[in-house]
C-alpha positions as CSV (number, residue, x, y, z in Angstrom):
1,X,-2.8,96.3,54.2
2,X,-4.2,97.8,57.1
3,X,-7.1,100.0,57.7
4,X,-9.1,101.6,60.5
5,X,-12.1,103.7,60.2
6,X,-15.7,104.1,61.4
7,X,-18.1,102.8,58.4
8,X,-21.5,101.6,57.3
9,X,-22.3,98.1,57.0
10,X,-23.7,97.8,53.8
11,X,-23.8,94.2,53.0
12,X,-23.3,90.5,54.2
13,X,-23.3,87.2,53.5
14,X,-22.7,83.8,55.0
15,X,-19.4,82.4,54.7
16,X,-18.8,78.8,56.0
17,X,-20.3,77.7,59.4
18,X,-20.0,80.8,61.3
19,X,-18.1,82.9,59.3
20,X,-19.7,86.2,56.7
21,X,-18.1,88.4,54.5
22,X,-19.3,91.9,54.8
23,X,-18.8,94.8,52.5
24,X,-18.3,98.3,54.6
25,X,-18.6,101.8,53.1
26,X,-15.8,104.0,54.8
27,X,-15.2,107.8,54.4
28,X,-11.3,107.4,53.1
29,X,-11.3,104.1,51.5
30,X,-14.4,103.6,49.9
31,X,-16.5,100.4,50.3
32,X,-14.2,97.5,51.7
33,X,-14.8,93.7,51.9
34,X,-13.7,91.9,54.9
35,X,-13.8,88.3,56.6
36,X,-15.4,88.3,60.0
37,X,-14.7,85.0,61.7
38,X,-17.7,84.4,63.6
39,X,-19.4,87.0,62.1
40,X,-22.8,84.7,61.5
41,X,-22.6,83.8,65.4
42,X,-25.5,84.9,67.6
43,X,-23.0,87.5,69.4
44,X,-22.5,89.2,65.2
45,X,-25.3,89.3,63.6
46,X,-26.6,91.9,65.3
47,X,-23.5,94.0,65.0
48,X,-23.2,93.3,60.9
49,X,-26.7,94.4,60.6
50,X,-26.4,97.0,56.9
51,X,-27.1,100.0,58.1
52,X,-25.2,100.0,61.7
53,X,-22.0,101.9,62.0
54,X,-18.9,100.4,63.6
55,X,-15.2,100.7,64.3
56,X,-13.6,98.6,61.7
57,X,-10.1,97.3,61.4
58,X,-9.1,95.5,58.4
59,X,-5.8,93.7,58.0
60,X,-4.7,91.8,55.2
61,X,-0.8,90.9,54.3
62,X,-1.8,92.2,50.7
63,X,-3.5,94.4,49.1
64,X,-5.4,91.1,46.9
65,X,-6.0,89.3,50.1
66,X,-9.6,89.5,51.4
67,X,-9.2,91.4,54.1
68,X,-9.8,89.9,58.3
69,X,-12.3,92.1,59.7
70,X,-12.8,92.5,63.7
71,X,-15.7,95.0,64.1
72,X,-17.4,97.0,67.4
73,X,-20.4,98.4,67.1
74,X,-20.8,102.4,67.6
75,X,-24.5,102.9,66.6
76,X,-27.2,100.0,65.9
77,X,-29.9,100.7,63.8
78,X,-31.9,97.7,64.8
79,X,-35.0,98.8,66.2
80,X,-35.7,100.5,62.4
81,X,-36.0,96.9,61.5
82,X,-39.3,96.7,63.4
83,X,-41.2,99.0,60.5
84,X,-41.8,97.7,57.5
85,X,-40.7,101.5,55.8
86,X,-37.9,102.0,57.0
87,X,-36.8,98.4,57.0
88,X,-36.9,98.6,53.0
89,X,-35.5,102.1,52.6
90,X,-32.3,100.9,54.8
91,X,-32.2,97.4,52.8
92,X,-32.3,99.2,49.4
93,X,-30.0,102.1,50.0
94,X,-27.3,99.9,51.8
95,X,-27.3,97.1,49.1
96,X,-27.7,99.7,46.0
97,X,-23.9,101.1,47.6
98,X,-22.0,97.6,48.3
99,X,-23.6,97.1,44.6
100,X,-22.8,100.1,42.7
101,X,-19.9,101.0,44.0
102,X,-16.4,99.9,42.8
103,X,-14.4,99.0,45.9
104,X,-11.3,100.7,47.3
105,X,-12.2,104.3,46.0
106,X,-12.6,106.9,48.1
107,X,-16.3,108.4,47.9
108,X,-16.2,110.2,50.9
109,X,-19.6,112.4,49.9
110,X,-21.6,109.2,49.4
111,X,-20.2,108.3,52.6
112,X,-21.6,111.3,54.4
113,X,-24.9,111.5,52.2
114,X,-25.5,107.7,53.3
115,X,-25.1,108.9,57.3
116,X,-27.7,111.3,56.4
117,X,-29.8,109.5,54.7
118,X,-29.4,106.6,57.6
119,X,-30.1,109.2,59.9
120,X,-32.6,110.7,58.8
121,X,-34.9,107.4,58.2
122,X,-33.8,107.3,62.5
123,X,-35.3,110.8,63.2
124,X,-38.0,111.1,61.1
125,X,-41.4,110.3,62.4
126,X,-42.9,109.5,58.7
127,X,-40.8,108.4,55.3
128,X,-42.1,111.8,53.7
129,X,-39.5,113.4,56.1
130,X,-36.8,111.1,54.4
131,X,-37.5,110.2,51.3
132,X,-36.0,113.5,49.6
133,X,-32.8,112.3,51.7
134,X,-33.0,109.0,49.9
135,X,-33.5,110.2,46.4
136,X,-31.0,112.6,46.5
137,X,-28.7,110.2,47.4
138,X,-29.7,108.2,44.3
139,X,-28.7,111.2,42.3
140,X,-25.4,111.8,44.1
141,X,-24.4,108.0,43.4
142,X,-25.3,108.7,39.6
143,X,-23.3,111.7,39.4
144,X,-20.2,110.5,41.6
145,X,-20.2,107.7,39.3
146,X,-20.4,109.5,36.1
147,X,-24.4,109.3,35.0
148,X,-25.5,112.3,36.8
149,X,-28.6,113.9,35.8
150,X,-29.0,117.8,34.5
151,X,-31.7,119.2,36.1
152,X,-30.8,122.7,36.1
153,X,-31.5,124.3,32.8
154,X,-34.5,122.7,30.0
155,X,-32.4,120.7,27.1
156,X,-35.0,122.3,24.5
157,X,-34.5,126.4,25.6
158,X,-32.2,126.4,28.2
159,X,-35.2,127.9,30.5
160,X,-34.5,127.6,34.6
161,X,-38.2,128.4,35.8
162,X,-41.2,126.3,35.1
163,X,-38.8,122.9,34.7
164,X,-41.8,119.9,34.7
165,X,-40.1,116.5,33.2
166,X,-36.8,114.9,32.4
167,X,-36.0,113.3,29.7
168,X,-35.7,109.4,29.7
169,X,-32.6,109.8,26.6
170,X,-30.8,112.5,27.8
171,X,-31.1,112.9,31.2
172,X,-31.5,116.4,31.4
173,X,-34.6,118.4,32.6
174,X,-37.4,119.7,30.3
175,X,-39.6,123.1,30.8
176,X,-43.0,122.5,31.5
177,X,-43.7,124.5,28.0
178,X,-41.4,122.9,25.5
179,X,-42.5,119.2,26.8
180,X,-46.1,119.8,26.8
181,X,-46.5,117.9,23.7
182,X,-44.4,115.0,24.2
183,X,-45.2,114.6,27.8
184,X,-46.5,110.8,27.6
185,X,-43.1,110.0,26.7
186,X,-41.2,112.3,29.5
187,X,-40.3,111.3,33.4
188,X,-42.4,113.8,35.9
189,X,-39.7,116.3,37.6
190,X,-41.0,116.4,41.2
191,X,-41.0,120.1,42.4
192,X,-39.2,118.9,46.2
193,X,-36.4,117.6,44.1
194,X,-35.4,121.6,42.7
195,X,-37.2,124.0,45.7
196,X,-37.0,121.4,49.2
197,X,-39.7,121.1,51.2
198,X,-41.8,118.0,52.0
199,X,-43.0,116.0,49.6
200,X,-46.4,114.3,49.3
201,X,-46.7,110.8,48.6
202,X,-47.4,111.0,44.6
203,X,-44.4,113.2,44.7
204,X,-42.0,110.4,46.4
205,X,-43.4,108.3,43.8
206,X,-42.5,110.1,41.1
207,X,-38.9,111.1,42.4
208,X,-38.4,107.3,42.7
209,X,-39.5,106.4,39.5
210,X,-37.1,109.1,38.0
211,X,-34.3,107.8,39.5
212,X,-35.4,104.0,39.6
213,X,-34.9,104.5,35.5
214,X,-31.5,105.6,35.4
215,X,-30.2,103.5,37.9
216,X,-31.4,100.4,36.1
217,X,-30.3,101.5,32.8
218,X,-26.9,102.9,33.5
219,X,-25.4,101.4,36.6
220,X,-27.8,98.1,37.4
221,X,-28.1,96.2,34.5
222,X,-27.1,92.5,33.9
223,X,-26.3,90.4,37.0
224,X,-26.2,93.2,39.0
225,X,-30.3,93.9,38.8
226,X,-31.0,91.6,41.0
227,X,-30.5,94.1,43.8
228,X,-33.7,95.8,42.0
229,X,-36.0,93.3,43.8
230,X,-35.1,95.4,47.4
231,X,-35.5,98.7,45.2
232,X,-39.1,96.9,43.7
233,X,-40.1,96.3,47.9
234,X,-39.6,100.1,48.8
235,X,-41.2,101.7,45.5
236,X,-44.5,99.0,46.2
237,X,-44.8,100.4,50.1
238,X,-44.5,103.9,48.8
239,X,-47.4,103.3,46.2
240,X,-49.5,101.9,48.1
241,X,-49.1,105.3,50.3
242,X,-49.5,107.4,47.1
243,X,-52.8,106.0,46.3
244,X,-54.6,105.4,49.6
């Protein structure tokens, strides 16, 4: 097995003395695992940071071998690692991907959505300029991997104008009108989400709590919620914005 491609770090971990094992979403071949000897050295671990994009180059003599992995890095990310924001946005985003994702399937839109989403925390001068980016990447992940949400037409009247909540069971949005009455029990549709535009800071906390549900019921349940804990770091910075 051999594979070259430019790719996202996404995750790492210790392995032995000096070694790490780092998971890397590519365009082509989806998120790959890889040995990097050395790859906890001092000269590394600034190249294996999640979030940086390098020119891999696995090799492995079969295709259930982990994988040797000799990286150079093409774009560091570092410096985002300075601000406490966009520190937690790039942790959560990049471990929600080597944790969702199955590995060695192509998901070459995720791939692209997490560049934009990566760059877009870079440019931005404030998280309100990314943090549509970073939902809708939420909801891309759900839908590639077979939860996506409907928020198109209202389950109850199949209305596209006035659409206000989503419902927690089905997943699909819910007019203003017909969910009135049950609203206490419905997820708030933020407007950005359907129109664009910036959103306010009680508007990225809603979008976040609508998609925070559906990850953790349908994809990160089990063993694999312990990746929530990043999510739980992001969602308590963004509060705290939405009510001072």
């Amino acid at each position: 097995m051999h594979i070259e491609a430019t790719a996202i770090v996404c995750a790492v971990r210790a392995h032995g003395e000096h070694g790490a094992v780092a998971r890397l979403l590519t365009p082509e071949d989806g998120l790959q695992p890889g040995y990097v000897r050395g790859g906890h050295s001092r000269r590394l671990r600034p190249v294996l940071l999640p979030g940086n994009l390098v020119a891999a180059d696995f090799r492995a003599r079969n295709e259930e071998q982990l994988a040797g992995l000799t990286v150079e890095l093409l774009h560091s990310r570092a410096g985002l690692f300075a601000e406490p924001l966009p520190a937690a946005a790039i942790e959560w985003v990049t471990a929600l991907t080597a944790t969702a994702l199955p590995e060695g399937l192509a998901f070459p839109r995720l791939y692209h959505a997490l560049d934009g989403v990566l760059a877009a925390i870079e440019a931005a001068p404030s998280a309100r300029g990314w943090a549509g980016a970073l939902v809708r990447y939420e909801l891309l992940l759900l839908s590639e991997l077979g939860f996506g949400l409907d928020l198109a037409t209202c389950v109850a009247t199949g209305e596209t104008e006035d659409l206000a909540w989503v419902s927690p069971r089905s997943g699909q949005a819910v007019s203003r009108a017909a969910g009135e009455p049950y609203a206490a029990k419905l997820l708030p549709l933020p407007h950005f989400l359907l129109h664009g535009g910036e959103a306010g800071w009680a508007e990225v906390s809603d979008a976040l709590r609508l998609t925070g549900y559906f990850l953790e019921r349908d994809l990160l349940s089990g063993p694999r919620g312990s990746v929530l804990d990043a999510r739980g770091r992001l969602v308590a910075r963004v509060r705290r914005l939405a009510e001072g």
